[in-house]
NUDRENVEX-739412 format. One line per 5 residues: number of its first residue (from 1); their letters; for each residue z, x negated, y of C-alpha. Coordinates in steps of 0.001 Angstrom, whole numbers, m for minus. Each point is the difference from the previous one (the first is absolute). Layout:
N
NUM	a	Z X Y; ...
This chain:
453
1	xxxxx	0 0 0; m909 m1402 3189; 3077 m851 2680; m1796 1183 2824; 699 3321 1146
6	xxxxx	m2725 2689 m30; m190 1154 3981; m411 m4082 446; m3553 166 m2042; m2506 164 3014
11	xxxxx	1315 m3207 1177; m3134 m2304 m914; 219 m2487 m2692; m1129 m2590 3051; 3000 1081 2366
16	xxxxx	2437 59 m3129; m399 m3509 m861; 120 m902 3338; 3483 900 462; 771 m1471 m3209
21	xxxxx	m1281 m3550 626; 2103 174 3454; 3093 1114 m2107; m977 m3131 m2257; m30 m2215 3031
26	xxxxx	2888 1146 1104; 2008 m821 m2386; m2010 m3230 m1738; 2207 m2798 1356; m3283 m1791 945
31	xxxxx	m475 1851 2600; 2186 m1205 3039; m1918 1238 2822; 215 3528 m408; 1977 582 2816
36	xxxxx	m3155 m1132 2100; m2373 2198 m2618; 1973 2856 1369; m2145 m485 3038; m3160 636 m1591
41	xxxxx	m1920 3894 430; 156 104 m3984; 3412 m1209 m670; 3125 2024 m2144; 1212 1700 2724
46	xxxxx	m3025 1899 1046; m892 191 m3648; 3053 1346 m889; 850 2126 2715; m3759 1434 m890
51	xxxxx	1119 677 m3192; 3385 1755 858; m1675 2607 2581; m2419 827 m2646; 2728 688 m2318
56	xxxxx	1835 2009 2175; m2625 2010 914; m1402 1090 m3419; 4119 738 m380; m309 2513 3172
61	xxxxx	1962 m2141 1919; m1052 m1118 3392; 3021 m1002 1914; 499 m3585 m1204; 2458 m2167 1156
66	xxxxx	m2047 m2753 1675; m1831 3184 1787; 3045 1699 1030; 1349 m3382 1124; m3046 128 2573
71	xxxxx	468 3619 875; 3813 m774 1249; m932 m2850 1992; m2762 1948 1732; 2334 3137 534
76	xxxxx	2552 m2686 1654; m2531 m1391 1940; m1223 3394 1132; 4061 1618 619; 231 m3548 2407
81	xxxxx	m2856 619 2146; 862 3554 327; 3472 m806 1353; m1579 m2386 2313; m1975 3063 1563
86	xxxxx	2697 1867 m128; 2282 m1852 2136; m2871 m1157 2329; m397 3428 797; 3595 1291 868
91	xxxxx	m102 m2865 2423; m3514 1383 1574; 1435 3362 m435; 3294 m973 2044; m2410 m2188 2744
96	xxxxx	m1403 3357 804; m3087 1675 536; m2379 m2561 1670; 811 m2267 m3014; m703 2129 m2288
101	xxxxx	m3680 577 1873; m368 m3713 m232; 916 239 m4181; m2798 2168 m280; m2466 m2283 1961
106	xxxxx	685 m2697 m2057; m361 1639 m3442; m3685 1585 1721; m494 m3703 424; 462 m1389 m3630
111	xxxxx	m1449 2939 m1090; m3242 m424 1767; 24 m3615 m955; m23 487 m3864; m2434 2776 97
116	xxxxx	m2180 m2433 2341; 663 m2894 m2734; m855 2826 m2873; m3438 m88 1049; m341 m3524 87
121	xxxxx	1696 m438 m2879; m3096 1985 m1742; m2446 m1981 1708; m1141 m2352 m2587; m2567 m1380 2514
126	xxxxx	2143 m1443 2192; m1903 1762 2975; 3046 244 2436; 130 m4126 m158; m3634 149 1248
131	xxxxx	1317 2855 2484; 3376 m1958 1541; m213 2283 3124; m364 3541 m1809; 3717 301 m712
136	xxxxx	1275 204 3707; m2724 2650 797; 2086 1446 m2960; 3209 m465 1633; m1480 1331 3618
141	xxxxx	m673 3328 m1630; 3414 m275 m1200; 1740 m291 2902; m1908 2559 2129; 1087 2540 m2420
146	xxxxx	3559 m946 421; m586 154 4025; m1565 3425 m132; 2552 1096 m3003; 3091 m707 1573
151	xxxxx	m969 753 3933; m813 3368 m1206; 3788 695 m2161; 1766 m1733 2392; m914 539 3206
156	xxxxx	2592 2086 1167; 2488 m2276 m1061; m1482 m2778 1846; m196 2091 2974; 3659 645 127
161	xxxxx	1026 m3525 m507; m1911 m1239 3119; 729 3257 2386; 3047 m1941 2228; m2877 m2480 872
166	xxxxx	m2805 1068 2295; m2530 m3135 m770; 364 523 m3822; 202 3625 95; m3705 98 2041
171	xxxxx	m1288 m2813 m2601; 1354 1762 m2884; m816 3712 862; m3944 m1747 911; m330 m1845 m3252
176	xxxxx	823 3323 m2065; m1967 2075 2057; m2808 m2246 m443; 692 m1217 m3380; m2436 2034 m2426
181	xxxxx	m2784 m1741 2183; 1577 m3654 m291; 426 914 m3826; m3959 1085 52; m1300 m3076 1628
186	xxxxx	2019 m2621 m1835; m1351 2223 m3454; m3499 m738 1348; 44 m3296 554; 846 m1000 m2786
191	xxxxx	m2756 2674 m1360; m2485 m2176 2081; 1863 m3495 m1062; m1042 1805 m3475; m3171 359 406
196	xxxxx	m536 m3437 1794; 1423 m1907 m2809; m2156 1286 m2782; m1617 m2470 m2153; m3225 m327 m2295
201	xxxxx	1144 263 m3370; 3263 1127 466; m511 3834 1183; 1802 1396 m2960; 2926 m1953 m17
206	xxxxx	232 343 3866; m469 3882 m93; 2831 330 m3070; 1899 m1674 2273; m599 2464 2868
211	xxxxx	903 2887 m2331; 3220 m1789 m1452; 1357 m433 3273; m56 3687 1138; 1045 975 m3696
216	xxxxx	3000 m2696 712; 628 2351 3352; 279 3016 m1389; 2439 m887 m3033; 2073 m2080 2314
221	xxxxx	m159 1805 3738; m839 3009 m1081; 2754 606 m2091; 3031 m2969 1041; m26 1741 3663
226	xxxxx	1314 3048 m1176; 2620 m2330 m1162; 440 m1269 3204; 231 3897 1521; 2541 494 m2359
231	xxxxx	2595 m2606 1565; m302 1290 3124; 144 3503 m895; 4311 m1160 m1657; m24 m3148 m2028
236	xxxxx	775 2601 m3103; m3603 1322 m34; m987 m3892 m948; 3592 m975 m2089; m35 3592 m2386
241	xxxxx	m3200 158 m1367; m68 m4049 m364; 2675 90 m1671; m1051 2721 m2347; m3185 m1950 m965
246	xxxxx	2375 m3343 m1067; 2337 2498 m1732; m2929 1621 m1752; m1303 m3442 m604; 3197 m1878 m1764
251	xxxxx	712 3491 m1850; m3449 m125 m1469; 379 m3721 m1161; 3333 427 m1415; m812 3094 m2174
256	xxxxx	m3300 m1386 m683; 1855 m3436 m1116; 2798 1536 m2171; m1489 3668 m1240; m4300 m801 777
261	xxxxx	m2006 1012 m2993; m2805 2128 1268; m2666 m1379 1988; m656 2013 3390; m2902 m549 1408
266	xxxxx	m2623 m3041 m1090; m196 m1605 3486; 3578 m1264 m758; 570 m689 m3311; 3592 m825 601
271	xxxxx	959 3954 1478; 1191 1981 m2416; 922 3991 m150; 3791 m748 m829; m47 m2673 3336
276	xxxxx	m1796 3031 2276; 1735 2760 m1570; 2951 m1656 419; 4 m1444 3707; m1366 3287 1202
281	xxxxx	3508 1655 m1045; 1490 m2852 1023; m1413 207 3474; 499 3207 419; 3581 m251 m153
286	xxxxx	m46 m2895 2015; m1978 1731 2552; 2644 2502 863; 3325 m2160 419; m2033 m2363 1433
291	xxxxx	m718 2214 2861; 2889 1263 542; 1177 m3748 374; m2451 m1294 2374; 303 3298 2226
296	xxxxx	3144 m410 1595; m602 m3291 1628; m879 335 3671; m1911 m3081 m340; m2715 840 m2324
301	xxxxx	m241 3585 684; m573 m64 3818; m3630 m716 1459; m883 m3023 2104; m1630 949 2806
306	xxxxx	m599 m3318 1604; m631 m3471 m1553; 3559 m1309 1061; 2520 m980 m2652; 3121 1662 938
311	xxxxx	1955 1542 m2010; m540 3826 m211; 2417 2833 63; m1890 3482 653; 1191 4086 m1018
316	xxxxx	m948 65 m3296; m3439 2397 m1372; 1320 3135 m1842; m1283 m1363 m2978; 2822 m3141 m39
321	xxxxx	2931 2724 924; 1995 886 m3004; m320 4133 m1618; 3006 542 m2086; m1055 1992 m3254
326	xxxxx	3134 1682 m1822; m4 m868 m3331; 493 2771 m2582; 3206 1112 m978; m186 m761 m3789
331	xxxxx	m469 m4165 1326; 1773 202 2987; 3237 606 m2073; 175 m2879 m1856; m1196 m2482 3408
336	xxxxx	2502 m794 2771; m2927 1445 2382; m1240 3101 694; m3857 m1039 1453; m1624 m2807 365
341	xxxxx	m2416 m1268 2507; m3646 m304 284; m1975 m1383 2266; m3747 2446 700; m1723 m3414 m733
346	xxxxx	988 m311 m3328; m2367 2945 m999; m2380 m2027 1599; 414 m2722 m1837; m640 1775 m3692
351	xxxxx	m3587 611 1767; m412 m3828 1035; 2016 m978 m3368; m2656 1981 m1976; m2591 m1498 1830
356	xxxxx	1410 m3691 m508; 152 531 m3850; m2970 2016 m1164; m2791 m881 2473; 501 m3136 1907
361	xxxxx	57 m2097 m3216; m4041 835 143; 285 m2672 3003; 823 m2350 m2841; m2301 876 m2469
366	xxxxx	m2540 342 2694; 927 m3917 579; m116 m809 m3569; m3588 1464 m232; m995 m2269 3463
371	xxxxx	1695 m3200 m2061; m1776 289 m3271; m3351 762 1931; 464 m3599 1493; 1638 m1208 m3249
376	xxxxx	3092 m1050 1511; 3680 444 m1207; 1504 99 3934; m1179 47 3544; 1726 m3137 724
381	xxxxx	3568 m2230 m1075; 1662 353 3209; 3008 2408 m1879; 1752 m1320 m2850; m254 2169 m3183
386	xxxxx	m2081 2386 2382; m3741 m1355 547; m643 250 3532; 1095 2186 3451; m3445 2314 m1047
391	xxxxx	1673 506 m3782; 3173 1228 1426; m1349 1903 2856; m2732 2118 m1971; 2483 2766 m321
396	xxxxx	1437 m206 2827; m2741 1065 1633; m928 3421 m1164; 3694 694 721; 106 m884 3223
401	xxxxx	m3495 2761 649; 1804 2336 m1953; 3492 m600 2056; m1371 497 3490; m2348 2872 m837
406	xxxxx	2899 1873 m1248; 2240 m655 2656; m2309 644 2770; m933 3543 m2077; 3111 1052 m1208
411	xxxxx	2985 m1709 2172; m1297 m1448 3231; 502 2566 2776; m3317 1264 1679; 1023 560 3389
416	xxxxx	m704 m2549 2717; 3229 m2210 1182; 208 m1001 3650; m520 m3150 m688; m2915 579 m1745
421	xxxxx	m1624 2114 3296; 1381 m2813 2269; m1512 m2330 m1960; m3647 1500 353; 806 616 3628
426	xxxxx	481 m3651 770; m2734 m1449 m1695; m2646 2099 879; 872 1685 3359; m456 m2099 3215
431	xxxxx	2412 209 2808; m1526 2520 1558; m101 2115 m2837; 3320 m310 m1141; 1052 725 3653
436	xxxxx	m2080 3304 m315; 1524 459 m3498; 3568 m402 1217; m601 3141 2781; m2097 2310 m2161
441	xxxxx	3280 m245 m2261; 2688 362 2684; m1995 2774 1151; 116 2015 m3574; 3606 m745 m248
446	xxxxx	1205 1230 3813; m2584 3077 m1133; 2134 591 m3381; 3289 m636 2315; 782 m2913 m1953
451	xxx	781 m2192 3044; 351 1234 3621; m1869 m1091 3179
């Protein structure tokens, strides 16, 4: 009867002998430099360690211990470099506002610059070495987006930071009034620096270039400045649903890691049904205390409505004052309280929780798609355990749409604010016009008896 064990019987006769001559030389006494042999592609160790993962998996079992070994370290690795973000951004979130503006600007940056280096990446010509000057048209596009992005969310804000001073306040109150046509021009000369700079044999790669770059715009601008209008709006509109996409995110990994056995979706082989089953309960739950944690700090729940850095104290929305629901009587008995209280946002936040958890993982997979188009495993190294800025941000995104269309449809009150009116009076009435303004309205008000003569 032969030793070897039936499920072992594919193994060719070539391979088996193989790993029984380097069992041989390992332990023939003639052979004392098998420590260096160790180094070579075909030595025992790869041999054997060959051999063991094909045992294991004709015996069902995947989850070796070399492999598991691996899978720790990179789950370390990973848990580090979130807790790096994590405390980087309590101290953004405690700098304020502004700071948190400049956060997003920066991730916009390294975003744009691995998508940029995505394409080139893929170009197995080399054409952008031939090209040296084609990448800052790139970044000229870039940065007029920002210009017009930005001077259209935050003008108001700007406005009220430079109102004590007359010089700035004219500058300032000009350069948004006359922005979209700055915005146009710069767009079109770098449309005609385009043009200019075409060359003979390089059309395609110069017009998939073009094309890139606006696609670049609208995944980062178009979707990272709703971000942006969601700091300003009460730092809670950005810190909620970001932090329901990392809770969604670790849940997902952890029940993937310790319960995964169904594959999800084939775009990421490594999401399973247990992981997404189980972080969307998971976040859920979260979602709820969460929000009614975050809502009764003054701080993150009041809008900025200038770009200083101050720290805020404001009467708070309805939604972030307290309703006390009476628990029944058959609970309430056997509790030391008779109600408990519950903040209007928190049924907001099952919405925005459901959202986080069922849909905004299709940011990721979405991603995944984009990678394995360009046969890549990351956007970039600059995270730890985490790719790059684009892999961590690709969900982020669709939240942050989903966050500020909801609030501005559901929760933002639709009534203009004085400063809002003032705001439009100041910046596009003239003197004259505001001194006319100023009459007409004194004149309504003695007619309604509201102030006497």
């Amino acid at each position: 009867m032969s030793s070897t064990p039936r499920h072992l019987k594919h193994i060719s006769t070539s391979s088996t002998r193989e790993i029984n001559n380097e069992f041989h030389n390992c332990n023939s006494p003639r052979t004392p430099g098998f420590i260096r042999q160790r180094k070579r592609p075909n030595d025992v160790g790869g041999s054997f360690n060959e051999l063991i993962t094909e045992t294991s998996k004709l015996n069902g079992n995947s989850n070796l211990l070399i492999n598991d070994k691996a899978k720790y370290r990179s789950m370390w690795i990973r848990a580090y470099s979130s807790l790096w973000m994590l405390l980087s951004l309590l101290l953004l979130i405690y700098l304020g506002h502004l700071y948190m503006w400049a956060m997003v600007v920066v991730i916009q940056i390294f975003m744009a610059h691995e998508l940029f280096n995505l394409l080139r990446k893929a170009n197995t010509n080399n054409q952008d070495k031939r090209l040296p000057k084609f990448k800052f048209l790139n970044w000229h596009f870039f940065f007029t987006a920002m210009l017009y992005v930005y001077g259209r969310i935050l003008s108001q804000q700007l406005v009220n930071t430079v109102s004590s001073d007359k010089f700035l306040y004219r500058l300032v109150s000009n350069t948004i009034k006359y922005q979209m046509v700055i915005c146009y021009f710069l767009y079109i000369a770098g449309f005609v620096w385009f043009i200019l700079s075409l060359r003979k044999r390089y059309y395609k790669y110069q017009f998939g270039q073009y094309a890139w770059i606006h696609m670049i715009l609208i995944v980062v601008f178009a979707q990272s400045a709703f971000t942006v209008a969601n700091i300003f709006e009460g730092i809670f509109w950005f810190l909620f649903p970001a932090g329901l996409i990392a809770m969604n995110d670790v849940a997902a990994y952890f029940f993937g890691f310790f319960f995964g056995r169904t594959p999800l979706i084939k775009l990421s082989p490594k999401k399973t049904w247990e992981g997404f089953i189980g972080a969307s309960v998971a976040t859920m739950i979260a979602a709820f205390v969460f929000a009614n944690f975050l809502g009764r700090f003054q701080w993150l729940t009041c809008p900025r409505k200038d770009l200083s850095t101050g720290w805020l104290k404001c009467d708070p929305d309805p939604i972030f004052k307290p309703e006390y629901i009476p628990l029944p009587a058959f609970i309430a008995q056997w509790l030391p309280w008779k109600d408990i209280a519950v903040l209007p946002v928190q049924w907001h936040a099952l919405w925005m929780g459901l959202f986080a958890s069922i849909i905004a993982p299709f940011g990721g997979f979405f991603a995944s798609g984009f990678k394995r188009a360009f046969k890549i495993k990351d956007f970039g190294d600059s995270i730890p355990g985490h790719g790059g800025v684009t892999d961590r941000m690709d969900c982020q995104m669709v939240m942050a749409v989903f966050v500020y269309i909801y609030y501005q449809s559901f929760i933002a009150p639709h009534d203009y604010s004085v400063e809002m009116v003032l705001g439009q009076v100041l910046r596009n009435l003239d003197l004259e016009e505001q001194h006319a303004l100023y009459s007409k309205l004194g004149q309504v008000l003695r007619e309604r008896h509201f102030i006497q003569d």
